[in-house]
N, C-alpha and C positions, 0 to 999 in steps of 0.2 A: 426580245427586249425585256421582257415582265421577266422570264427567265432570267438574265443577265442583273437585272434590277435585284432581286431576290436573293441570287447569291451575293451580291455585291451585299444587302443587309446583312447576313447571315453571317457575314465575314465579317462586316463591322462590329455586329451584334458579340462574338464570341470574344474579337479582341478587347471589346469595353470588360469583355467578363475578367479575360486576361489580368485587364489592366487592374482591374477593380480587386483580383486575387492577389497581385503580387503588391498591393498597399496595405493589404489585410496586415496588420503589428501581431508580429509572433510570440506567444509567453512560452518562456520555457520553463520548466515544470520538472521536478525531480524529489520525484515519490518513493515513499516506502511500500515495498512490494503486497501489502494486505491492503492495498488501495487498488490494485487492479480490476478489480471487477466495479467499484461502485465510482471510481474515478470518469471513467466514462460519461457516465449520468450525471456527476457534478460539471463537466466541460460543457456537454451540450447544454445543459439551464441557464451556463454563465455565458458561453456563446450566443444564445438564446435573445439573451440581456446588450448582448456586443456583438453585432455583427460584423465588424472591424476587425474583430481580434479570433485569431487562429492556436488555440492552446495545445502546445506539443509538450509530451507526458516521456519519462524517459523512468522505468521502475525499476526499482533493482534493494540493496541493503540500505536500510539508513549510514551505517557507519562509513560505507564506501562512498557513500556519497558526500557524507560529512569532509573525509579526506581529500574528495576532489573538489570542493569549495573552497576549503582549504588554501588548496593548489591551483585557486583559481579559473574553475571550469567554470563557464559561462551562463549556469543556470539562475532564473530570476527569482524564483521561488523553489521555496524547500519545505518536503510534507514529510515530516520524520515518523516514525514509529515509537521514537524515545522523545521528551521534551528534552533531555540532556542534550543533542545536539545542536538544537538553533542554540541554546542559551549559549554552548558553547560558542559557537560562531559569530556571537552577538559580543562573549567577551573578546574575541580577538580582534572585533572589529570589520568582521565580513558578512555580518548578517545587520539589520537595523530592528533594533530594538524596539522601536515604537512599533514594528508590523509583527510583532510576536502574540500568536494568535494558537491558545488550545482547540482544538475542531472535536476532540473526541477521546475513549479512551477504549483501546482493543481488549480482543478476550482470546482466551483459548481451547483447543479442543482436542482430544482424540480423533484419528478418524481411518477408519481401515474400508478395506474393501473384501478384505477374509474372514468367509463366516466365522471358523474355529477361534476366531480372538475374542476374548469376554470383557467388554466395554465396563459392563457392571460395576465391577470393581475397582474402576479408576486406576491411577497410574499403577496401583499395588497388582494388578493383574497383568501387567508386563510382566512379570515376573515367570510368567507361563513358559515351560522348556517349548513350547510350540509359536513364542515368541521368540523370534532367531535377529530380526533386523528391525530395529525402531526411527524412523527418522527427525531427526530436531534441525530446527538452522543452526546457521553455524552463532555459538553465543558471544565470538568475536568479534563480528560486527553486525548478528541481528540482534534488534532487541527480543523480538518473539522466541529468538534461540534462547537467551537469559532467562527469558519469562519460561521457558520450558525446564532450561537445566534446576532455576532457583525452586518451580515446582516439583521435580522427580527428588530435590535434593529434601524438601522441607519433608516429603512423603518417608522418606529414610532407605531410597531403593536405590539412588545415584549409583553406589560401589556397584550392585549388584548387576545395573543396567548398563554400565559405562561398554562392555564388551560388545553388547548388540547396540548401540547406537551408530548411525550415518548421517553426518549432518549435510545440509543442504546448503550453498551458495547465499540463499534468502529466503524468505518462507512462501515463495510462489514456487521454488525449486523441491523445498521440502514436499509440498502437496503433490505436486507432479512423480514424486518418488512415490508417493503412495498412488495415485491413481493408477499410475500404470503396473502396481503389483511388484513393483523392487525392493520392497519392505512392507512387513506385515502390519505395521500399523505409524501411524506419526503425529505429532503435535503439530497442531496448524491454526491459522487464525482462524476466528470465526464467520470473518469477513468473508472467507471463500470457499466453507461448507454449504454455507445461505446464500451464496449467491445462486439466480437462475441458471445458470450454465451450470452449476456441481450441486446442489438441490436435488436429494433423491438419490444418489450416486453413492454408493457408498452406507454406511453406520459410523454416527459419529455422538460423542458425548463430551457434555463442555464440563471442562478441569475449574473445581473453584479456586475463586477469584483469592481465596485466603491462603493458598497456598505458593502465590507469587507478586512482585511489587506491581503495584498498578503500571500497565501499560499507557503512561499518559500521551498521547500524541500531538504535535505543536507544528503550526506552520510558519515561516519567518519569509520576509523578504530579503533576498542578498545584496551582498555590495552592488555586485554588480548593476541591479537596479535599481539603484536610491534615488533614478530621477523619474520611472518608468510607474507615473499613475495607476495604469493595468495589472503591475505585479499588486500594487495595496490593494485594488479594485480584486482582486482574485481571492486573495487573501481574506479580506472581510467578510466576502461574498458567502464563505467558510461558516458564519456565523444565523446564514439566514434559516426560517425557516425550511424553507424549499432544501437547503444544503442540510440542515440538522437530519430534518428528515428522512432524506437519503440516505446517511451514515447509520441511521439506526435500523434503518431496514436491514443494511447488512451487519448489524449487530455489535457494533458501534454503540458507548453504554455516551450516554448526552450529559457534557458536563456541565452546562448553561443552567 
């Protein structure tokens, strides 16, 4: 009987859990891929704060995702890489204006994993015959690809570099071409040399900030949620200490 009794809680007990999970309000979240690593840390602090709410992160290029808002993909929030895309969205009418919120502004770096490549010398040391494959995002629709093409270009090496360049999908894809050694060196955010997982890995040197347009990063709320309290609640959240914080740890320069 005590038996019988006991599972009979246990059953109850799980399905309250059940019940209780599938009330939880889900935000959907579509980030710029140099958020990956510190995005994490900002969910669980703002979960932390909302135990209700279940934040699902979807990373990839800012501009593609710009395009799929656009075209009315369902996402509630948008963490860009470039400020130019909420605004944009903001003019056409699929982003709201009043939740357009700066969080931070990225940086960039070199970063190989091959002794033979000489950091020293900044992008002018691509230039090395021992430098064969360099990988940037693509600057069609990363902004970190632009931030890297407008840097090689201001440096006066573009013509020479254009032949060993491979660009990457977005600039989580870029780092991945270098970590696993398919190019000897690459422009990558700062965000994901300093994070703990790629900390240590690698030699890397950050490209100055004069040599490309400010990475300003902005996060907006979308159409789709102009009635969805939680999307603005995320979004402000953006602004606190505890979330500044965070961002500058992974090297995030604080615009506040």
């Amino acid at each position: 009987m005590l038996l019988r009794n006991g599972i009979k809680s246990a059953v109850f007990a799980l399905m309250a859990m059940m019940s209780a999970g599938a009330l939880a309000e889900e935000l959907l979240v579509a980030a710029a891929s140099d958020l990956s690593f510190v995005l994490p840390e900002i969910n669980k602090a703002f979960e932390a704060k909302h135990p209700d709410v279940s934040v699902k992160v979807s990373l990839g290029s800012s501009g593609n995702f710009y395009a799929q808002i656009q075209n009315g993909a369902p996402y509630q929030v948008f963490m860009s890489a470039d400020e130019k895309y909420p605004r944009d969205l903001i003019a056409s009418g699929n982003a709201l204006a009043d939740s357009y919120n700066v969080y931070g502004t990225g940086r960039i770096a070199l970063w190989t994993m091959k002794p033979a490549v000489n950091l020293s010398q900044g992008l002018s040391g691509l230039m090395d015959a021992r430098v064969t494959r360099i990988a940037i995002a693509n600057p069609a629709h990363a902004p970190y690809g632009r931030a890297a093409e407008a840097a090689i270009k201001k440096q006066g090496v573009w013509e020479a570099l254009q032949p060993k360049l491979v660009f990457g999908e977005n600039i989580s894809q870029t780092a991945q071409f270098v970590q696993t050694g398919n190019v000897d060196v690459g422009v990558v955010a700062m965000s994901l040399v300093l994070s703990p997982k790629m900390r240590g890995i690698g030699r890397w040197a950050e490209i100055s900030s004069a040599l490309y347009p400010a990475l300003v990063q902005a996060a907006v709320v979308t159409r789709a949620a102009e009635n969805s309290a939680i999307a603005r609640e995320f979004v402000k959240f953006l602004d606190t200490a505890e979330a500044r914080d965070l961002l500058q740890k992974y090297g995030f320069r604080d615009t506040k």
